[in-house]
C-alpha positions in Angstrom: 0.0 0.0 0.0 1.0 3.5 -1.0 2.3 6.0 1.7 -1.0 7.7 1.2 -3.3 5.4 1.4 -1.9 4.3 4.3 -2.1 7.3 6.1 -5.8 7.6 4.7 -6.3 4.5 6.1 -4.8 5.7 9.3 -6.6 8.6 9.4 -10.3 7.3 8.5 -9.5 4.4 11.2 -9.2 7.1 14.1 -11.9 9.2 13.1 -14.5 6.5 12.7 -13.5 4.1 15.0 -10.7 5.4 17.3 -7.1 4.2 17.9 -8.0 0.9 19.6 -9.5 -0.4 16.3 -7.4 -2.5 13.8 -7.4 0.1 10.8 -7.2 -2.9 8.6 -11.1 -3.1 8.6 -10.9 0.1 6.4 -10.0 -0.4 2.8 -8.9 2.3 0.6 -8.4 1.9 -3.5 -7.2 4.4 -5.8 -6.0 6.9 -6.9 -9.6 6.8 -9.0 -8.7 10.3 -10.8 -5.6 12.0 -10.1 -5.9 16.2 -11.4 -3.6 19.0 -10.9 -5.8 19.7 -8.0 -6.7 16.7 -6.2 -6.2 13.3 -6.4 -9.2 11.1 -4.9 -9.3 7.4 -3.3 -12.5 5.1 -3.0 -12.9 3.8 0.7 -14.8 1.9 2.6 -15.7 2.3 6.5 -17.1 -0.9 8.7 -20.5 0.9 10.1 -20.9 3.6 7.5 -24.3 3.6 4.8 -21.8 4.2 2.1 -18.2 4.3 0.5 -16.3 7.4 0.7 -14.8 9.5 -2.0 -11.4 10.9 -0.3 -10.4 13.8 -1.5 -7.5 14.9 -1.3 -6.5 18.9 -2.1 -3.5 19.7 -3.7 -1.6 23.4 -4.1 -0.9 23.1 -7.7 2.7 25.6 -6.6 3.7 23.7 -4.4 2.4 19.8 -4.9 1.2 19.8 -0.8 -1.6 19.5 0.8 -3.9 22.6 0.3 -5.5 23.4 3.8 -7.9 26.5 2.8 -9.0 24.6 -0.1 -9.7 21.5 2.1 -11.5 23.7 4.6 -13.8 25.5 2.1 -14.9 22.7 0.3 -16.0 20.7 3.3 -17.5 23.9 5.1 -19.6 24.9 2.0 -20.5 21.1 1.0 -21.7 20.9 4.7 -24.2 24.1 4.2 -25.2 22.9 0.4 -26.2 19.4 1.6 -28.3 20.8 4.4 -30.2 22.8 2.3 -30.9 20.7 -0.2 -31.7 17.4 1.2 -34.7 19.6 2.8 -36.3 20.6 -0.1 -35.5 17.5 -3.3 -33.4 14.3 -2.7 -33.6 14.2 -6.5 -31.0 17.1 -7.0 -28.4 16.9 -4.3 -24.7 16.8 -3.4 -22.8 14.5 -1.8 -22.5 14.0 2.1 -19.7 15.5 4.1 -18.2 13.5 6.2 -14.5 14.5 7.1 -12.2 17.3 7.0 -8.4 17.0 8.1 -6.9 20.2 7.3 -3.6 19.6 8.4 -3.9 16.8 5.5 -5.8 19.0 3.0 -8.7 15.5 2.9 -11.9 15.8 2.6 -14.2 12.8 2.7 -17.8 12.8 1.7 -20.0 10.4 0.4 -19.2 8.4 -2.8 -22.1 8.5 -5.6 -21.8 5.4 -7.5 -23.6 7.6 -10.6 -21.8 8.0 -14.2 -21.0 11.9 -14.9 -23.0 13.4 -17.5 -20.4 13.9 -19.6 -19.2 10.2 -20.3 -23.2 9.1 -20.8 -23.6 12.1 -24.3 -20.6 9.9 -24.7 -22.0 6.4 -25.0 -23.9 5.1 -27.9 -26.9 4.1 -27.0 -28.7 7.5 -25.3 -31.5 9.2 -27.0 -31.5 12.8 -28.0 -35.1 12.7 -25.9 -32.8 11.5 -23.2 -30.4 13.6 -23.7 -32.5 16.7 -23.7 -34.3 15.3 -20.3 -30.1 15.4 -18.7 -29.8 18.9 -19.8 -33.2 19.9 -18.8 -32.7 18.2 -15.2 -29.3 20.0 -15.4 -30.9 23.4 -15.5 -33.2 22.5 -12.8 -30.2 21.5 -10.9 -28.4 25.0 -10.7 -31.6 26.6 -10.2 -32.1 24.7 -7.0 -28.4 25.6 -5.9 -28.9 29.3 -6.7 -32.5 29.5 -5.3 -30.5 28.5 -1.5 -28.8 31.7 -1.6 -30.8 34.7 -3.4 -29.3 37.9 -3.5 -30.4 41.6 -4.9 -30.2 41.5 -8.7 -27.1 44.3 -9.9 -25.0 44.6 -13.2 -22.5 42.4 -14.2 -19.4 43.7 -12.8 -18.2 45.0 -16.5 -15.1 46.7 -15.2 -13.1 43.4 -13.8 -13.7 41.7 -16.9 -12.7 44.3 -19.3 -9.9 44.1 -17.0 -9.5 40.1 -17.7 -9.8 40.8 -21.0 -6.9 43.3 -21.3 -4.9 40.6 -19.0 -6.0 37.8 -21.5 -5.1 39.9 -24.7 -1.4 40.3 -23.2 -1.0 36.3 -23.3 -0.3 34.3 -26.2 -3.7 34.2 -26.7 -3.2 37.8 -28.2 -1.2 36.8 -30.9 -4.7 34.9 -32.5 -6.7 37.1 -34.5 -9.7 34.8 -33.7 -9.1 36.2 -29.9 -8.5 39.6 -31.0 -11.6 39.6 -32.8 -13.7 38.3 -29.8 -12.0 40.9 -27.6 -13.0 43.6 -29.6 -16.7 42.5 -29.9 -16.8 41.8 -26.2 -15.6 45.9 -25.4 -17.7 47.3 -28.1 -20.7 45.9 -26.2 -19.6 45.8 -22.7 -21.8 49.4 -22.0 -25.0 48.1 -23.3 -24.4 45.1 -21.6 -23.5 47.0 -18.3 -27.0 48.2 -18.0 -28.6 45.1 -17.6 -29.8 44.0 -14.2 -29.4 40.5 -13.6 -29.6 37.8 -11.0 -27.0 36.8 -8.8 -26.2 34.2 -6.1 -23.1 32.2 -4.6 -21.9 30.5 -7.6 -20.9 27.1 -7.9 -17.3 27.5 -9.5 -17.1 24.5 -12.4 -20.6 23.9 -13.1 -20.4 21.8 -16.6 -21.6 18.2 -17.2 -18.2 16.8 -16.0 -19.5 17.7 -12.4 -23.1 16.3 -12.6 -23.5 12.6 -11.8 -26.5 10.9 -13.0 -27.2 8.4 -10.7 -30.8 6.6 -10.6 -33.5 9.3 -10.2 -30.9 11.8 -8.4 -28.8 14.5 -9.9 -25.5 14.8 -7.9 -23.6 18.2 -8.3 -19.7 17.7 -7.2 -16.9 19.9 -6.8 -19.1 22.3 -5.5 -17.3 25.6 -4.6 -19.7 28.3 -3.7 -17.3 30.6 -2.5 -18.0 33.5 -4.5 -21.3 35.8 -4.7 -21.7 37.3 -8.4 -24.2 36.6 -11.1 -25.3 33.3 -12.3 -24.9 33.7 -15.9 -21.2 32.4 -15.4 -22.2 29.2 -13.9 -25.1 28.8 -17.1 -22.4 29.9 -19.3 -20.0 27.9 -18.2 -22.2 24.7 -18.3 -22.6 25.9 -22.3 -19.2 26.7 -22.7 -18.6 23.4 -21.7 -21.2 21.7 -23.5 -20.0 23.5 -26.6 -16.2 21.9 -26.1 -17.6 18.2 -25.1 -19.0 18.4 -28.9 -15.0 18.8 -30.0 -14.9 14.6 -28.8 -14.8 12.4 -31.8 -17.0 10.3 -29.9 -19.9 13.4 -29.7 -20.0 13.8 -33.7 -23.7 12.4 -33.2 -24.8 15.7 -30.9 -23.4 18.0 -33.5 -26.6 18.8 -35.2 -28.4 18.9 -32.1 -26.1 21.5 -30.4 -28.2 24.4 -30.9 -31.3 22.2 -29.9 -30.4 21.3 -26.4 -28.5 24.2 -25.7 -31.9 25.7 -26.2 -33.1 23.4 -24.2 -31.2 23.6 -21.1 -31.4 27.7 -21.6 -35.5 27.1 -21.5 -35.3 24.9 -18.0 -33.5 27.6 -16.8 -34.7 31.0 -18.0 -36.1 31.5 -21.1 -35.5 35.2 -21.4 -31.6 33.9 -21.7 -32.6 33.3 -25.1 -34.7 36.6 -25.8 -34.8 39.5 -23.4 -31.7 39.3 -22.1 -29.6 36.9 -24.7 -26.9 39.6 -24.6 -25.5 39.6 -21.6 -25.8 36.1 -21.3 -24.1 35.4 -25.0 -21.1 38.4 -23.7 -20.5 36.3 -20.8 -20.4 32.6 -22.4 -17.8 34.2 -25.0 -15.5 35.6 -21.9 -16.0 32.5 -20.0 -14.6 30.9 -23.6 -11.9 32.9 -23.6 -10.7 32.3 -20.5 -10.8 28.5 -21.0 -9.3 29.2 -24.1 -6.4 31.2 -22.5 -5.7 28.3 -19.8 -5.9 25.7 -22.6 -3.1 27.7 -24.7 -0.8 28.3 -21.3 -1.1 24.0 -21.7 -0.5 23.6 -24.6 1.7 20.9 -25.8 3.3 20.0 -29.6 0.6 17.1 -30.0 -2.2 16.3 -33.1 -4.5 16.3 -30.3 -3.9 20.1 -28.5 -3.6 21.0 -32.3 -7.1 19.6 -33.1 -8.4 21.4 -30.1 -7.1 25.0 -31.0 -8.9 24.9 -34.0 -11.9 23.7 -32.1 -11.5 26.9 -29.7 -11.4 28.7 -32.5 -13.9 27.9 -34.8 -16.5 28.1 -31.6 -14.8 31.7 -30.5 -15.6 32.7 -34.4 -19.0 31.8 -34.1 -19.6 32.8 -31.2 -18.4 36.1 -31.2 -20.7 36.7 -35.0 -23.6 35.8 -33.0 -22.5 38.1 -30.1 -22.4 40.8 -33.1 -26.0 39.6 -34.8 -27.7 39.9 -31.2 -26.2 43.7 -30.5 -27.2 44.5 -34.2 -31.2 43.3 -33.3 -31.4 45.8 -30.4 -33.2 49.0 -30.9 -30.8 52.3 -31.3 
């Protein structure tokens, strides 16, 4: 057994069970995902209703264990899951169960549903099935934002002019498919400033990656919830997403059903995101693009595969910065 699992083993053993009991009654396997952030084990406790996902936080400078990290997630998992198992076991998040922040590990339940993601992925689902996961993904966030409402106010158009000045200065600059989208993005960044829209705490990664599907429940992970501003970036960043699963050889089959379910999932969740007030929410899903786009490029590696992606980030930049323009263009002078 690795260094760490033992000490995960160590560690569960005295929480659960205290230092009289053999820890070899807890079993831990894994890594099951190792990320630049976290790595996370599989365990299982004598006495508990469920496996364990064991997470444990990384500082991506430094390769330790990230204590504030360990300590937010657990603290604002903790606050999510209480409000939400009150109102709709159906959309949920996991179970807290453990923080050691001297370790940077959180443990919470483990959710033995398939992510979102991987099932667009499979052959066999439906576009009436998939239209129900991004429906019940909407419904999802709007349950999350609906535990913490807050006054609507204007999208805070300064800082991300700001980010977009700070993004232009990166290689990212140096494509005109970029440039072009930062243009767009300050030409409209007054009219878009006078929108009122709604805002909560936001949860941070929202996209179909972070949604298990798991019987009749919807499980959100890798909850943050750290940050109050307005939802559109967690809707855009679910579309953003969306948008960039479609670059997978293995999604060709969605392709001519992007627009459809991207309408869709917009509908479950506001349908004036699609009329009324389709430009701030298109301005915001092309910065949130851009600043995937600019962490993809600071990544990048010499391979057919980061290649293939560039042009995908690209081609959906280009597009979605002429529809940015087209919306602008519709509203009255």
């Amino acid at each position: 057994m690795s260094p760490e699992r033992a000490g995960i083993q160590a560690l569960l053993s005295r929480h659960f069970a205290g230092d009289a009991v053999d820890s070899a009654g807890v079993r831990v396997d894994g890594p099951t995902r190792i990320g630049r952030y976290s790595r996370i084990y599989r365990a299982q406790v004598p006495g508990l209703p469920t496996p364990l996902a064991v997470k444990c936080l990384l500082d991506p400078a430094t390769g330790g264990p990230d204590h504030s990290s360990a300590r937010d997630q657990f603290d604002v998992l903790g606050r999510v899951h209480r409000a939400m198992a009150e109102t709709d076991r159906a959309l949920r998040v996991p179970k807290p169960y453990l923080l050691d922040e001297d370790s940077g590990i959180v443990a919470v339940e483990w959710v033995d549903g398939r992510p979102m993601t991987e099932l667009f992925l499979t052959r066999n689902l439906t576009l009436a099935q998939g239209t129900d996961l991004v429906r019940r993904a909407a419904a999802w966030i709007r349950r999350f934002f609906a535990l913490r409402p807050l006054p609507p106010a204007p999208l805070d158009i300064g800082r991300m002019l700001d980010d977009i000045s700070a993004m232009a200065q990166t290689p990212l600059g140096g494509s005109s498919s970029a440039r072009a989208a930062f243009a767009e993005l300050r030409k409209h960044a007054n009219a878009v400033g006078t929108f009122l829209v709604e805002r909560s705490w936001l949860h941070g990664d929202f996209k179909s990656d972070n949604l298990l599907v798991d019987d009749a429940a919807l499980v959100g992970i890798d909850v943050h919830a750290r940050h109050e501003n307005a939802v559109l970036h967690d809707v855009a960043s679910f579309v953003d997403h969306w948008e960039l699963t479609l670059c997978d050889p293995r999604a060709w089959r969605w392709r001519p059903h992007r627009e459809a379910l991207i309408g869709a999932f917009l509908d479950a969740f506001d349908p004036a995101l699609r009329t009324d007030r389709r430009l701030p929410f298109q301005w915001v899903a092309l910065y949130g693009m851009l600043g995937i786009w600019e962490e993809f490029t600071r990544r990048r590696q010499r391979t057919l595969r980061h290649v293939y992606l560039a042009a995908c980030f690209r081609q959906r930049v280009r597009r979605m910065t002429r529809e940015l323009a087209d919306t602008a263009r519709e509203l009255p002078r």
